[in-house]
C-alpha positions as CSV (number, residue, x, y, z in Angstrom):
1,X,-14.0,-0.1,-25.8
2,X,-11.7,1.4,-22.9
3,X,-12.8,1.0,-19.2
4,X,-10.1,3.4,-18.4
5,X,-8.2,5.8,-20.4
6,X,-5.5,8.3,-19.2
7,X,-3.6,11.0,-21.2
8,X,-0.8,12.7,-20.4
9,X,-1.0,12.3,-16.7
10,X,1.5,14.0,-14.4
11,X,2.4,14.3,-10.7
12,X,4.7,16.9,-9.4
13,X,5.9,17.1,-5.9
14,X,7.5,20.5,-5.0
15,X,10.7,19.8,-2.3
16,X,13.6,22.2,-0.5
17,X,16.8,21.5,-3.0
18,X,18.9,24.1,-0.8
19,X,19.3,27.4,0.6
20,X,16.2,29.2,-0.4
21,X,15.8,27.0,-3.5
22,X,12.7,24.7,-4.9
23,X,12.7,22.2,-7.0
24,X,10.6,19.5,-8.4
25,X,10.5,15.6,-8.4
26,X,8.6,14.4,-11.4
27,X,6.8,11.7,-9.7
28,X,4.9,10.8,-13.0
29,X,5.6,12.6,-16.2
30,X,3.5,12.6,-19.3
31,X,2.1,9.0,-18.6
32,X,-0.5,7.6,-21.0
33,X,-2.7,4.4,-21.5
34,X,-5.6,3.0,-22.0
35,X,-7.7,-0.7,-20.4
36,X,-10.2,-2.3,-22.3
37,X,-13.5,-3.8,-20.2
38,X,-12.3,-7.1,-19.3
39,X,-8.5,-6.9,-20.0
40,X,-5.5,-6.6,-17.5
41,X,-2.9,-4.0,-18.2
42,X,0.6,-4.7,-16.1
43,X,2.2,-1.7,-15.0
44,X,5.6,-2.7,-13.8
45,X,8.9,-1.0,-12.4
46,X,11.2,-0.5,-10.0
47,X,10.4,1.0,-6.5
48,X,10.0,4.4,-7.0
49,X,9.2,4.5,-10.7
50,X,5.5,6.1,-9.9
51,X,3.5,3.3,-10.4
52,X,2.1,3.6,-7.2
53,X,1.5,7.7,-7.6
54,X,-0.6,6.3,-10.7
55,X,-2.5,4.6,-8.9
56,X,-3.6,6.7,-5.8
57,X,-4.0,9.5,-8.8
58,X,-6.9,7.3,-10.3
59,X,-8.9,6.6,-7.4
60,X,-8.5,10.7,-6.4
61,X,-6.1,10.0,-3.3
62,X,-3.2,12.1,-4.6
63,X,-3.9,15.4,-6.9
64,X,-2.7,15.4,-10.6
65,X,-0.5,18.4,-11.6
66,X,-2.0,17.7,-15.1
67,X,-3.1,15.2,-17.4
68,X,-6.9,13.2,-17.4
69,X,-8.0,9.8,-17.3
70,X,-11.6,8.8,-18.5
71,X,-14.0,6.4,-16.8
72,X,-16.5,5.3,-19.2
73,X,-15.9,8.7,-20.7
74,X,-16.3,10.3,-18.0
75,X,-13.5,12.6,-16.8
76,X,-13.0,11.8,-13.1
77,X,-9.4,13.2,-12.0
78,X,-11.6,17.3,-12.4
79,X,-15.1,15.6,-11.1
80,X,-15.8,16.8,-7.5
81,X,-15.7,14.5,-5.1
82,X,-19.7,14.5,-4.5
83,X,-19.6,13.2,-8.1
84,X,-16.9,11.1,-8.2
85,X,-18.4,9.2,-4.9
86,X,-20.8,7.1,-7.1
87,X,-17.8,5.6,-8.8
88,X,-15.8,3.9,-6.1
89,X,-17.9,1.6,-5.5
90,X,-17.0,0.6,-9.1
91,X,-13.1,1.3,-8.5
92,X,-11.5,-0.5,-5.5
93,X,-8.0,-1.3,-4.6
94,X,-6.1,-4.4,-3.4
95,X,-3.2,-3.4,-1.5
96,X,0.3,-4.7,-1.2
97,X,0.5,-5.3,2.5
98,X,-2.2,-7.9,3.7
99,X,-1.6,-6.8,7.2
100,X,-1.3,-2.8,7.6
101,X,-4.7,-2.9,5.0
102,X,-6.8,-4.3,7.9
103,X,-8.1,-2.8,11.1
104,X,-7.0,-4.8,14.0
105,X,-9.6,-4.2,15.8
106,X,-12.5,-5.4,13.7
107,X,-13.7,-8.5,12.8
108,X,-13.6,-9.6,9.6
109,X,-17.4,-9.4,9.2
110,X,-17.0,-5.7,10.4
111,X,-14.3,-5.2,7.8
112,X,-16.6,-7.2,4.7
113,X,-19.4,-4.9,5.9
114,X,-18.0,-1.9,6.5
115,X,-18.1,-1.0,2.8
116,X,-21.1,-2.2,1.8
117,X,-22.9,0.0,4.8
118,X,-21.3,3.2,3.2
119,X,-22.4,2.1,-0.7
120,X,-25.6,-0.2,0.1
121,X,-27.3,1.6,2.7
122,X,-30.7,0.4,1.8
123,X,-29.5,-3.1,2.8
124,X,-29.8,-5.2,6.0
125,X,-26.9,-5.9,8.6
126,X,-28.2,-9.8,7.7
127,X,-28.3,-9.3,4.2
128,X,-24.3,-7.8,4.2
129,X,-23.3,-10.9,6.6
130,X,-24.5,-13.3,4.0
131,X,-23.0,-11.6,1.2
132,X,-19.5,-11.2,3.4
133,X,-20.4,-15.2,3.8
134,X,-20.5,-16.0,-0.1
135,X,-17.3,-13.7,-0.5
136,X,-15.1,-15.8,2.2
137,X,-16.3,-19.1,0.8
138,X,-15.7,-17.4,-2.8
139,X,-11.7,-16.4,-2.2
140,X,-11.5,-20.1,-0.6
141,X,-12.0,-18.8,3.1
142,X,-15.0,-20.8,5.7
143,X,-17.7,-18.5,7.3
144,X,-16.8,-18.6,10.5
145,X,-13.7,-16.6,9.8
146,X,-16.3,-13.8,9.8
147,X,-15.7,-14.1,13.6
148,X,-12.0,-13.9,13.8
149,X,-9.2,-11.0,13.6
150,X,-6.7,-10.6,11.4
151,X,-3.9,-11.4,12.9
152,X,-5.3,-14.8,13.1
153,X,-4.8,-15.4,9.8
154,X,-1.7,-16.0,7.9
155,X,-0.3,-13.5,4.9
156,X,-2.2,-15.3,2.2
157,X,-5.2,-15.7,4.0
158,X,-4.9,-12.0,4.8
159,X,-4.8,-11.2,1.2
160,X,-7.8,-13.1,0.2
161,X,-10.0,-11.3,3.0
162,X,-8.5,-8.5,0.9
163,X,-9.9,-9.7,-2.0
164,X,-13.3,-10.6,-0.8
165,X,-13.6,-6.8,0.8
166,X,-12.6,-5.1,-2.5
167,X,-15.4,-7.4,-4.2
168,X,-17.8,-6.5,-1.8
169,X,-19.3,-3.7,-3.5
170,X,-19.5,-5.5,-6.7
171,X,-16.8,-3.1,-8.6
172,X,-15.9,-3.3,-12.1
173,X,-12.2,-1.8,-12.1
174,X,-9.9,-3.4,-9.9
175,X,-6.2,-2.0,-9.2
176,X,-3.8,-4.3,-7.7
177,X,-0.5,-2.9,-6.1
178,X,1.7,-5.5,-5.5
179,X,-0.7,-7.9,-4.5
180,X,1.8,-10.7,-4.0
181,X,4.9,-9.1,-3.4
182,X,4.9,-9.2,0.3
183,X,3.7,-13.5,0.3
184,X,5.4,-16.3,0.3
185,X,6.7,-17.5,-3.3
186,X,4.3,-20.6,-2.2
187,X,1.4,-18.7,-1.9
188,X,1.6,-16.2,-4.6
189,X,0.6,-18.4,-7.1
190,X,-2.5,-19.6,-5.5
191,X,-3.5,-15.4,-5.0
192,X,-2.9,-14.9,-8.6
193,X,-4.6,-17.4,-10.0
194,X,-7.5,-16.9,-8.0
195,X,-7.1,-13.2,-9.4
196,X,-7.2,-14.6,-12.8
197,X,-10.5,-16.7,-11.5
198,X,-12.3,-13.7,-10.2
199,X,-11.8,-11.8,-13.4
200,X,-13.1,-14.4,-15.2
201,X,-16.6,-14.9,-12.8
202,X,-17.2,-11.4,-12.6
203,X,-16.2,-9.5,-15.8
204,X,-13.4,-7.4,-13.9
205,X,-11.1,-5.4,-15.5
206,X,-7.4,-5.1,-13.9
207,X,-5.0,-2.5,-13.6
208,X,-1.5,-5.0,-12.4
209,X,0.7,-3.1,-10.2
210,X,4.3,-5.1,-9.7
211,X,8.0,-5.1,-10.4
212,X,8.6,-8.4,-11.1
213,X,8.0,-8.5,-15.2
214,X,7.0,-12.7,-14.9
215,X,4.1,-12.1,-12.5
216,X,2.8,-9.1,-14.7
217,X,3.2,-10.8,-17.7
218,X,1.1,-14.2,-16.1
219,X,-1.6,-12.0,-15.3
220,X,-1.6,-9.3,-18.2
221,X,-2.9,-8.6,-22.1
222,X,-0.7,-6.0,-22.0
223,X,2.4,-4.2,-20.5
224,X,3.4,-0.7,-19.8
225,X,6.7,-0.4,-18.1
226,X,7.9,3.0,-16.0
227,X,11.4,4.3,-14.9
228,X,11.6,7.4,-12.9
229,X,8.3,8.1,-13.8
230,X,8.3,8.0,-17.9
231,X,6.8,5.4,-19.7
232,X,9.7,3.9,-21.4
233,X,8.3,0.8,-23.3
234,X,4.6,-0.5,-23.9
235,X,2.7,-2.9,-25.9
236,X,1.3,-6.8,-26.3
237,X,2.5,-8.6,-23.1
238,X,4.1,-11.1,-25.1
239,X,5.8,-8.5,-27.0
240,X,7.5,-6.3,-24.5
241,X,8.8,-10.2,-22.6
242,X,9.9,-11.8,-25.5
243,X,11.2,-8.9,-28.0
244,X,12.1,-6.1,-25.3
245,X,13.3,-2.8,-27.2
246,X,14.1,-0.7,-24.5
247,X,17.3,-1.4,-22.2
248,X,15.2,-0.8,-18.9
249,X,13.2,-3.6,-19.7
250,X,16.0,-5.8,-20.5
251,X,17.3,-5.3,-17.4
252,X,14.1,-5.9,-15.4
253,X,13.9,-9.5,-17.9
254,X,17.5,-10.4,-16.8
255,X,16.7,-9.8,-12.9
256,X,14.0,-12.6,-13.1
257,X,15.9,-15.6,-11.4
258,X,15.8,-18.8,-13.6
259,X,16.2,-22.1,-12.0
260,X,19.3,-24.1,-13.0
């Protein structure tokens, strides 16, 4: 059964091509797919190919032009937004940059508990420091970083308090936008396969943001890949890697460096 299933989703952004003229950047165009519960689907491209647009579309931070995409079978991208609230507790996000995600200013405690006093209101301040506690410990983090900044942390560790604060309201769909792409090679690994971990623990289902085709196929079931906003190739992860039909996706295989 799908988690997630769009159809025919577009995103249109009107600019100023000249004197008195308008035109239209097809941000996304006519994009379509669908995530089983419990699978990953890579979503991979260049910069600027829309898979970001996709993305902030789903979760109802940028407006469709057209198109829907079903939650359970529920259509969210018309659903007001007092309906709609409900379900991001079960949708969160993992952004790309570790740092510019997390208020300076807050302790890391502030930022684990900060979403769970806006979905689990009924809950006490002790009982959202002791889950914040289990989700440090959890993304391989001690508990007294619940008393630090971020900037005391390196990039990794960054991306797992990430991590922990998109987990903290126990969601079920998970999109991550380049969640490795601004680490160290060193330290990607460990981030992804403690993605892979997660999924595993807690049923998750992933939607893989990324333009390196090797990460997205480690982490993926299957693989949609977008150029100037089209879907130009999809299928088995395995499939589009190994047997690539379209030339786009030959060229984002042959960019992969190989050692030797």
């Amino acid at each position: 059964m799908a988690l997630l299933r769009v159809e025919n989703l577009q995103v249109h952004f009107p600019i100023q091509s000249g004197w008195g003229k308008r035109d239209v950047v097809k941000a996304v165009d006519d994009v379509s797919f669908e995530i089983p519960e419990g699978k990953t689907l890579g979503l991979v491209g260049e910069s600027g190919s829309g898979k970001s647009t996709v993305s902030r579309t789903l979760l109802k931070l940028q407006p469709p032009t057209g198109g829907r995409a079903y939650y359970r079978d529920q259509e969210i991208l018309a659903m007001p937004e007092s309906a709609f609230r409900p379900l991001r507790r079960e949708m969160q996000m993992i952004f790309q940059d570790p740092i510019g995600s997390l208020n300076p200013r807050m302790t890391i405690e502030s930022i684990l508990a900060e979403p769970q006093s806006i979905h689990f209101k009924d809950q006490s301040r002790r009982q959202w420091r002791d889950v914040s506690a289990g989700l440090l410990k959890r993304v391989g983090l001690p508990e007294d970083a619940l008393n630090r900044y971020p900037h005391e942390f390196s990039g990794g560790q960054r991306q797992r308090i990430g991590i922990a604060r998109a987990l903290a309201v126990r969601p079920k769909f998970l999109i991550c936008d380049e969640p490795v792409s601004a680490l160290d090679v060193s330290v990607q690994a460990s981030i992804l396969n403690l993605l892979k971990d997660l999924q595993d623990e807690f049923g998750l289902t992933y939607l893989f943001i990324a333009h390196d085709l090797a990460v997205v196929r480690h982490m993926s079931d299957s693989i949609i890949v977008m150029n100037r906003g089209v879907v130009v190739e999809s299928g088995p992860a395995d499939d589009v890697c190994e047997r690539p039909q379209h030339e786009y996706t030959k060229k984002l295989l042959a960019s992969i460096p190989v050692l030797g």
